[in-house]
C-alpha positions in Angstrom: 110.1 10.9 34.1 112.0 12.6 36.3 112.2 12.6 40.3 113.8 14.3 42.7 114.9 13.1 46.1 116.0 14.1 49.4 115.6 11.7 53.2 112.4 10.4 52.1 113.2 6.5 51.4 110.0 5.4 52.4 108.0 7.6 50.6 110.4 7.5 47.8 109.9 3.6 47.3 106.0 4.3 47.0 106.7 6.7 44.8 109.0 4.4 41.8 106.5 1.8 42.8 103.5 4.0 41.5 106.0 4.8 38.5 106.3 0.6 38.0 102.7 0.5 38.0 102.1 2.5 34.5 99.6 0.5 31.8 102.1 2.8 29.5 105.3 0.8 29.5 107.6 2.7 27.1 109.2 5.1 29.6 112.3 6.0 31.7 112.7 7.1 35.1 115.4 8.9 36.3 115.7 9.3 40.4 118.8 11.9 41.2 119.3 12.0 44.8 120.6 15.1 46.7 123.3 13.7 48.2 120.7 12.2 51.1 122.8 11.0 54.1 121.5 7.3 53.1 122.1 6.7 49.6 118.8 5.1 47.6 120.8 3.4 44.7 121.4 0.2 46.5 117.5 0.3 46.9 116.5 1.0 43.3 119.2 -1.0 41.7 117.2 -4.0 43.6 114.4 -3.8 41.7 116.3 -4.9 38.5 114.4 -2.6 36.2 116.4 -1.1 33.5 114.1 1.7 32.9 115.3 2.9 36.2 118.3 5.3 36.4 119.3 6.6 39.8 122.1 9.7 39.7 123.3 10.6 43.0 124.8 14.7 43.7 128.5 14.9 45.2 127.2 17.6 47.3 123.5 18.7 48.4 122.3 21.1 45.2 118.9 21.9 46.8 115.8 21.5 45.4 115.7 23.8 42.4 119.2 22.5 41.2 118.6 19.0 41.7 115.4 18.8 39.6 117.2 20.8 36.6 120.1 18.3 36.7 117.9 15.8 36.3 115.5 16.9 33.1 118.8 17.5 31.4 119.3 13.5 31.7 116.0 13.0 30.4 116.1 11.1 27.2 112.1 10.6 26.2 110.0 12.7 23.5 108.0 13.6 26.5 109.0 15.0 30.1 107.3 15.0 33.5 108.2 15.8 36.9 106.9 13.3 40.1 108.6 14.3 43.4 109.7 11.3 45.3 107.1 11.8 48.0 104.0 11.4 45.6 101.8 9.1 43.3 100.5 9.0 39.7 98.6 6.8 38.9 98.3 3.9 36.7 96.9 5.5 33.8 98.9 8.8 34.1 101.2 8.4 31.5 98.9 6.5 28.9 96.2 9.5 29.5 98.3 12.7 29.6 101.0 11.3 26.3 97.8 10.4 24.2 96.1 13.8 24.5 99.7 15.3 22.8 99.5 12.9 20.2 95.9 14.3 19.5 97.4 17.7 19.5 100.6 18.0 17.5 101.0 21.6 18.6 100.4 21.7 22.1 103.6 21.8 23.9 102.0 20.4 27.4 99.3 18.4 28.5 98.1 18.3 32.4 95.8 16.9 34.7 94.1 17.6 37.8 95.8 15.6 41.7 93.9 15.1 44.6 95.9 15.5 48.5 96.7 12.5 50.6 98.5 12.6 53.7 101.7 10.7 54.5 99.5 7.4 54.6 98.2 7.3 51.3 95.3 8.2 52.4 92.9 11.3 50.3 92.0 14.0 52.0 88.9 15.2 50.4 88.1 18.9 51.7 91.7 19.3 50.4 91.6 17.7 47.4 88.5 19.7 46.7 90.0 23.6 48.1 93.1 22.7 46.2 91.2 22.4 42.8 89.1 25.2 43.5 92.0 27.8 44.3 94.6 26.7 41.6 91.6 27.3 39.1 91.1 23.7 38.2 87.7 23.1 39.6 85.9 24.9 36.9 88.4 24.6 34.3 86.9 23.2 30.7 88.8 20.1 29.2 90.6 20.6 25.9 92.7 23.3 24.3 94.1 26.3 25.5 96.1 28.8 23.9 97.6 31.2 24.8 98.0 29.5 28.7 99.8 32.4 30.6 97.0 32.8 32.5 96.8 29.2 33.3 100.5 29.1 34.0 102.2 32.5 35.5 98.8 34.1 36.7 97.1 31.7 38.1 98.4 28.3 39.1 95.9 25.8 37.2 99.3 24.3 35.2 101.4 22.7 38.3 104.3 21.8 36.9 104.9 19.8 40.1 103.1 17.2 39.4 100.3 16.2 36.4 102.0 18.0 33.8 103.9 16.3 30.3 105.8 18.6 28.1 107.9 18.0 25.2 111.6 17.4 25.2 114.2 20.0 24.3 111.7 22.9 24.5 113.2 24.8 27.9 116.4 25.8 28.6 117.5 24.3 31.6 120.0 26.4 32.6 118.3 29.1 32.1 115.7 27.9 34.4 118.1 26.5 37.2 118.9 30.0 38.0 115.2 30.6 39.4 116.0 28.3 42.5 112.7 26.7 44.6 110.6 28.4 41.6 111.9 26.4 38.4 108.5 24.7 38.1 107.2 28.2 37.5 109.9 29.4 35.5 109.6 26.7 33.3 105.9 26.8 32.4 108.0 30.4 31.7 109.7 28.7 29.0 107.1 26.8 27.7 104.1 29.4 27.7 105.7 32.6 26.6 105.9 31.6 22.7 102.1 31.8 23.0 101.6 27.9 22.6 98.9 25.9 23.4 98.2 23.6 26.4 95.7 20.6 26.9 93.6 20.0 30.1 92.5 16.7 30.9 90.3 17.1 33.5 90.8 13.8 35.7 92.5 12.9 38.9 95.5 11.3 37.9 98.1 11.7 40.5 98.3 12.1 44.3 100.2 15.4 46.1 101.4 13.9 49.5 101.1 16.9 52.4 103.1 16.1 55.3 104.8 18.0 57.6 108.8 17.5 55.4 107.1 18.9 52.2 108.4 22.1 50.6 105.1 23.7 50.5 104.2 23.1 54.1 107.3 24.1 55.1 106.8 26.8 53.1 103.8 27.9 54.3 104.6 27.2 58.2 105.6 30.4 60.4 109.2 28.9 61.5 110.1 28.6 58.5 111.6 32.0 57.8 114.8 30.4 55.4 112.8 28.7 53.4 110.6 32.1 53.0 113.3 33.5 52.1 114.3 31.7 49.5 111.0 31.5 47.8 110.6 35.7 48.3 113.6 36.1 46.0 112.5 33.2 43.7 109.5 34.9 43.0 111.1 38.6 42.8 113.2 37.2 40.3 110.7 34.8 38.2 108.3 37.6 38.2 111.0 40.5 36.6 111.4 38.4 33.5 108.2 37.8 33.4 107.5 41.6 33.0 110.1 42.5 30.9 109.4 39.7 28.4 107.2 42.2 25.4 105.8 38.7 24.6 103.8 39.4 27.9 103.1 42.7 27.8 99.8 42.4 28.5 100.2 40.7 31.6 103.0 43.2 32.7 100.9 44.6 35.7 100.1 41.0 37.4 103.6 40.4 37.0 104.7 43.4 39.1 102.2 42.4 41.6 104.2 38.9 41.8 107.6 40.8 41.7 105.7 43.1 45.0 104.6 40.0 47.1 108.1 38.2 46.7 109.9 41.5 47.9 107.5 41.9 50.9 107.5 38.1 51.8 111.8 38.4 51.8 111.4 41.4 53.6 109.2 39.4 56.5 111.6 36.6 56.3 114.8 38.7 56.8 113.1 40.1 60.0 112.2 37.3 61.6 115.8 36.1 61.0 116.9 39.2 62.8 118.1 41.2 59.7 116.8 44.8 59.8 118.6 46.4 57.5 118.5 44.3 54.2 114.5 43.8 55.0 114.5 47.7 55.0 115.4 47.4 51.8 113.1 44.8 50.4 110.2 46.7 51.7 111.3 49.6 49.8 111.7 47.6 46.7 108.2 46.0 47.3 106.8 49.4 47.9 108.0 51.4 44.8 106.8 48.0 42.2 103.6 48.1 43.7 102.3 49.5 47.3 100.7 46.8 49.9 100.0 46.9 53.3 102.4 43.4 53.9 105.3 45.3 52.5 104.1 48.7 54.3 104.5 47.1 57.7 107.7 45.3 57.2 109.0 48.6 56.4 107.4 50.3 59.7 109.1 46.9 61.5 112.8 47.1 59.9 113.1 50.9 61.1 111.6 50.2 64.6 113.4 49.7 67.4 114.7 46.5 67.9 112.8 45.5 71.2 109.5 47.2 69.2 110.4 45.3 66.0 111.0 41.9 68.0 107.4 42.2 69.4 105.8 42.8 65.8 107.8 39.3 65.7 106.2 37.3 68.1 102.8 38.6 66.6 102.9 37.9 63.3 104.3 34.1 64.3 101.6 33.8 66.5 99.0 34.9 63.7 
């Protein structure tokens, strides 16, 4: 097991303890630290678990980075990722490593999470929406193979969190190269062979949302850096996706992807007062595949400035 961590010691206690708490005791957990201004090793080394490995960055690596360093440390048959601000739950591991036992050529097994907030406590319209949108909901249990769909067209496989893989089977510095998106370009790694996946179709884990979380950060309107950096994740996740032949028959969702991350950098590079370059992302965007986000970031970057800053202030406010 691997997890990442950054400032969250509170959360991050919860989270080893949820770790500690596994009816499957044959496993390793390794905690690397992004150089936090408090450093967590004191903390973990207090427990006196030698399952426990805590690797702390000489400098901040980001998210992306930090994660990758990690699975290269990882030592198990199997592999999972559990961020330091959530939960699995007691029977995660037990649940998720028997159904790869039962099939030998599956190269992942994942569950379903439900949403708590930063109390631990479920939140069950979200729980419910989340499910429902990621394709979960209606998702049958068991086998399925191919999984692209699962994995790089939808987003029923989160490699976030509920998902074991085997050992050795992505390259991980392949992946570290795709930034805040190496969950996605990972499933990359371990889809495009055609391979087979298992669903178990249970609640085993708990996504925390709270306001210091990458994907509500992500998703808030002042956050136009962290936009930023996902837009280009996803512009350049999504190109190897298309050029891969192994895909070729998903080639026009992937330009889509490649479309929406140009257009979303394009929005972020105007709100951070950068005309020009978003110019050029909206062009980009445009010529992979036309869309009215892209179209009006385009109109914006060759307004004039006191025109473009309005367009601003009303998209934030939307």
């Amino acid at each position: 097991m691997v997890m990442s961590s950054y400032r969250r010691t509170d959360m991050l206690v919860r989270a080893v303890a949820s770790v500690r708490a596994q009816t499957l005791a044959d496993w390793e957990l390794v905690v690397i630290d992004d150089h936090s201004p408090q450093d967590p090793t004191p903390l973990l080394d207090a427990l006196g678990d030698p399952r426990i490995r805590v690797v702390r960055q000489e400098r901040q690596r980001g998210i992306g980075r930090n994660v990758t360093d990690g699975m290269r440390l990882a030592r198990g048959r199997y592999v999972t990722n559990v961020h330091d601000d959530d939960l699995v739950d007691p029977q995660y591991l037990e649940v998720l490593v028997a159904a790869l036992e039962e099939h030998p050529g599956a190269v992942l097994a994942f569950c379903d999470h439900r949403v708590v907030d930063a109390e631990d406590r479920v939140l069950e319209p979200e729980t419910e929406k989340r499910s429902e949108e990621e394709g979960r909901a209606q998702l049958a249990g068991g086998v399925h193979q191919p999984f692209v769909d699962l994995a790089l067209v939808g987003r029923a496989t989160f490699l976030g969190l509920g998902t074991l893989w085997r050992n050795g089977a992505v390259d991980w510095d392949d992946v570290a190269a795709a930034g805040d998106y190496w969950d996605n370009f990972t499933l990359y790694h371990l889809c495009r062979e055609g391979g087979a996946a298992v669903y178990v179709p249970r609640r085993l884990a708990s996504w925390r949302m709270h306001t210091g979380s990458n994907t509500v950060a992500a998703a808030g309107h002042e956050a136009p850096e962290v936009k930023l950096r996902t837009g280009r994740a996803l512009a350049h996740c999504a190109s190897a996706y298309a050029r891969d032949p192994r895909l070729a028959g998903y080639r026009r969702a992937f330009r889509h992807q490649v479309a929406e991350g140009r257009a979303t950098s394009a929005i972020a590079l105007l709100r951070l007062e950068q005309p020009g370059p978003a110019r050029g992302e909206a062009v980009r965007s445009l010529l992979v595949a036309p869309s009215a986000r892209a179209a009006a970031a385009l109109v914006a970057a060759v307004a004039p400035a006191p025109l473009r800053r309005r367009i601003a202030q009303v998209r934030r406010a939307s």
